[in-house]
C-alpha positions in Angstrom: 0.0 0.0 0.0 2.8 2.7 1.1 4.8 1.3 -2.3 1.5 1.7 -4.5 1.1 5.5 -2.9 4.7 6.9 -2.7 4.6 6.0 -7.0 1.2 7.5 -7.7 2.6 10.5 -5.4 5.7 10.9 -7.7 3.8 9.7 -10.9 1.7 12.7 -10.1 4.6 15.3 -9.1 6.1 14.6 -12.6 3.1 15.2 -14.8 3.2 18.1 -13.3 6.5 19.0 -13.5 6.0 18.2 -17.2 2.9 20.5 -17.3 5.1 23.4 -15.8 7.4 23.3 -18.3 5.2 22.5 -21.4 2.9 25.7 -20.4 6.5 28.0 -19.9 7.5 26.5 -23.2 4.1 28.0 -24.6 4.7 31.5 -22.6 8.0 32.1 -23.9 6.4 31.2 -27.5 3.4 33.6 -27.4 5.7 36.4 -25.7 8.4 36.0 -29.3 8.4 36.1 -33.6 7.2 32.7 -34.7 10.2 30.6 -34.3 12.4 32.4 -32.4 11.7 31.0 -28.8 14.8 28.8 -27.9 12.2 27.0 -25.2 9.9 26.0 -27.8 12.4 24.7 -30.5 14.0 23.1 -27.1 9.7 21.5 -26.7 10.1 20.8 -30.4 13.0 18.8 -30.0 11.8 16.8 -27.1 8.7 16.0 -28.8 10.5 14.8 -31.8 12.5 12.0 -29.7 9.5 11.3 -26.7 6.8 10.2 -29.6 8.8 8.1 -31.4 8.9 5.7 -27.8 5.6 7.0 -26.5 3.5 8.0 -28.8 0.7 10.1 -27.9 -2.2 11.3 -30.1 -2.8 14.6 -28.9 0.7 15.6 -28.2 1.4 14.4 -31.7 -1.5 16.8 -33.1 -0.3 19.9 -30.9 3.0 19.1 -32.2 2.4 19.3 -35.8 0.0 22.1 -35.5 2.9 24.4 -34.2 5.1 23.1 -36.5 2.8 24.1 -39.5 2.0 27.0 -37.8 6.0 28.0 -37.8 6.6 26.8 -41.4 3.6 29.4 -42.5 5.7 32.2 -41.1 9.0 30.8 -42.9 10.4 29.4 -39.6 10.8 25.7 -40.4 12.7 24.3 -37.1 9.7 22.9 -35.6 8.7 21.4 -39.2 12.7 19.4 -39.4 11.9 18.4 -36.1 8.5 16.8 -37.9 10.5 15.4 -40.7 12.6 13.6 -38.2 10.0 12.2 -35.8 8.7 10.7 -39.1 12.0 9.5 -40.3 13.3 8.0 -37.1 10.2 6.7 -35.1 8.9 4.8 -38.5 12.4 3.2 -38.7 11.8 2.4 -35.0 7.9 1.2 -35.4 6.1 1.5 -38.8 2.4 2.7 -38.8 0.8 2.9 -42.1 -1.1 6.0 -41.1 2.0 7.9 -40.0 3.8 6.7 -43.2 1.2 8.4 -44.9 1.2 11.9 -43.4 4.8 11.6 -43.7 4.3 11.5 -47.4 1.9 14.1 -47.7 4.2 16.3 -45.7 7.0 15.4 -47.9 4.8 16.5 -51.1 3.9 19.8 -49.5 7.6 20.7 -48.7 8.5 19.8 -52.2 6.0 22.4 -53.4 7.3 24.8 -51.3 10.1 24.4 -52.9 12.1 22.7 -50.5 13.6 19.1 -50.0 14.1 18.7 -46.2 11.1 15.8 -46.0 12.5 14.1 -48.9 15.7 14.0 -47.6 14.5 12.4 -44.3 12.4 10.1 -46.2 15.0 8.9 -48.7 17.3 8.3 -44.9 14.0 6.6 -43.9 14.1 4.0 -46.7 17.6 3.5 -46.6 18.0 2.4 -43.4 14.4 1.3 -42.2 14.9 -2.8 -41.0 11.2 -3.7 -41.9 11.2 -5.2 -44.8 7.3 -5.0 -46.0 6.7 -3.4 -49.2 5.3 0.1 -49.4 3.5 2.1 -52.1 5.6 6.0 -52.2 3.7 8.3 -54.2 4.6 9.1 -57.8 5.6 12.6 -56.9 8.0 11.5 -54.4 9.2 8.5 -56.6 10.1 11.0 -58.8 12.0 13.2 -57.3 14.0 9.9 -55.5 15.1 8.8 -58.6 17.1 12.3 -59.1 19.1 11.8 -55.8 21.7 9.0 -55.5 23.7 11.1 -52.3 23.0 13.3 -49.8 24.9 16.0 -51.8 22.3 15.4 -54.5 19.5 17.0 -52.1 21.3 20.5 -51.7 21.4 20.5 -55.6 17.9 19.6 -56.0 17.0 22.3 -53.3 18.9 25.2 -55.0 17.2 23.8 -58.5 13.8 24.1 -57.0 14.3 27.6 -54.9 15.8 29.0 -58.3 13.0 28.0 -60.2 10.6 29.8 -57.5 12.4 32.9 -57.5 12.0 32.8 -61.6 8.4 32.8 -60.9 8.9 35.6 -58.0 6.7 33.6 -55.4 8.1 32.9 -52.6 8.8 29.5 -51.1 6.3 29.6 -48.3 3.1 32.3 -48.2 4.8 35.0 -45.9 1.8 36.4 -43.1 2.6 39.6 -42.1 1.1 39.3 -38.6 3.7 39.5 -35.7 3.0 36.9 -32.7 2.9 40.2 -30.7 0.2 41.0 -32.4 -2.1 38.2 -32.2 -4.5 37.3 -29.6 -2.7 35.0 -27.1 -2.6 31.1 -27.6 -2.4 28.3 -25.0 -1.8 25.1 -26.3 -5.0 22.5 -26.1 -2.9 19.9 -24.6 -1.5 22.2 -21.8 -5.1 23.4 -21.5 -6.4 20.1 -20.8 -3.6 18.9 -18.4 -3.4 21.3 -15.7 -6.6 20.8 -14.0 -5.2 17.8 -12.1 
C-alpha cells in the first residue's frame, strides 16, 4: 500500500512537472516572432525524440500544428523536427497512417520548394529494418530517382528555390502578422492537463 502511494505520489509530481514546463514552453512562445523561442524549438526537439517511444495522439496533433503554424511564417525548425519524428520513429515502429502523413508532408515541402522531408524520407528508406513493401507516391518517386547522395539534395534544393524565384513567389506564403500581435494562444494539450 505505502509502495503503491509513494509511485502514484511521484507519478503525479512529474506530470506536473511536465505541465510546468510545457505551459512556460508556450509562454515564452506567445511572448516571441514565430520561431524564435529557444524554449519551444528546445519542446520541439523533445517532442521529436518522446513520440517516437511514446506516442501520444494529442501531443502528436499539438506538435504538428505548431510546427505548421511556424513553417507558415518561414520558420521551419519545428517542421525538421517533424520530418525527423517521421523518419526515425517509422524506422523504429512502422504505422501505415504515419507513413502516410509523412508522405503528404514530404509532397507539401516539395511544393514549397524545399527538400528537407524528402531528404528524411530517402534516410528513412535506406536504413528502415522492416522489410514489408510500401506504395511511395509518384511525386515522391520522382524526385527519388534524381538523388543518388546526400549531396544530391542540396542541388535539388537550390534547383527548385531558383525556379521559384523565376516565378517571383516565394517558397512559403509570408503572413505579415507579428505573434505580438495576435491574440494570445495556449496550447490544447496544456489546456487540458493542468486541471489535475
Amino acid at each position: 500500500m505505502f509502495r503503491w502511494l509513494v509511485t502514484k505520489w511521484f507519478l503525479n509530481q512529474i506530470k506536473n512537472v511536465v505541465i510546468y514546463f510545457i505551459y512556460f514552453f508556450y509562454s515564452d512562445r506567445t511572448s516571441c516572432d514565430f520561431g524564435e523561442s529557444k524554449e519551444m524549438n528546445t519542446l520541439f526537439r523533445f517532442w521529436s525524440h518522446y513520440l517516437r517511444s511514446s506516442f501520444n495522439t494529442e501531443m502528436y496533433e499539438e506538435f504538428k500544428s505548431l510546427a505548421i503554424e511556424d513553417a507558415e511564417h518561414n520558420q521551419r525548425y519545428g517542421l525538421e523536427c517533424l520530418f525527423r519524428f517521421f523518419s526515425y520513429g517509422l524506422e523504429q515502429s512502422f504505422n501505415k497512417e504515419l507513413l502516410d502523413e509523412f508522405q503528404s508532408f514530404v509532397v507539401k515541402d516539395l511544393d514549397a520548394h524545399y527538400c528537407y522531408g524528402l531528404e528524411k524520407f530517402w534516410a528513412f528508406l535506406k536504413y528502415r529494418k522492416d522489410t514489408r513493401s510500401i506504395d511511395i507516391l509518384p511525386t515522391i518517386s520522382e524526385y527519388l530517382a534524381k538523388v543518388t547522395c546526400l549531396e544530391d539534395f542540396k542541388s535539388l534544393e537550390t534547383k527548385l528555390q531558383g525556379d521559384s524565384m523565376k516565378q517571383n513567389r516565394l517558397p512559403y506564403p509570408a503572413k505579415s502578422v507579428s505573434r505580438r500581435t495576435r491574440k494570445r494562444r495556449t496550447g490544447s494539450w496544456v489546456v487540458k492537463h493542468t486541471a489535475i
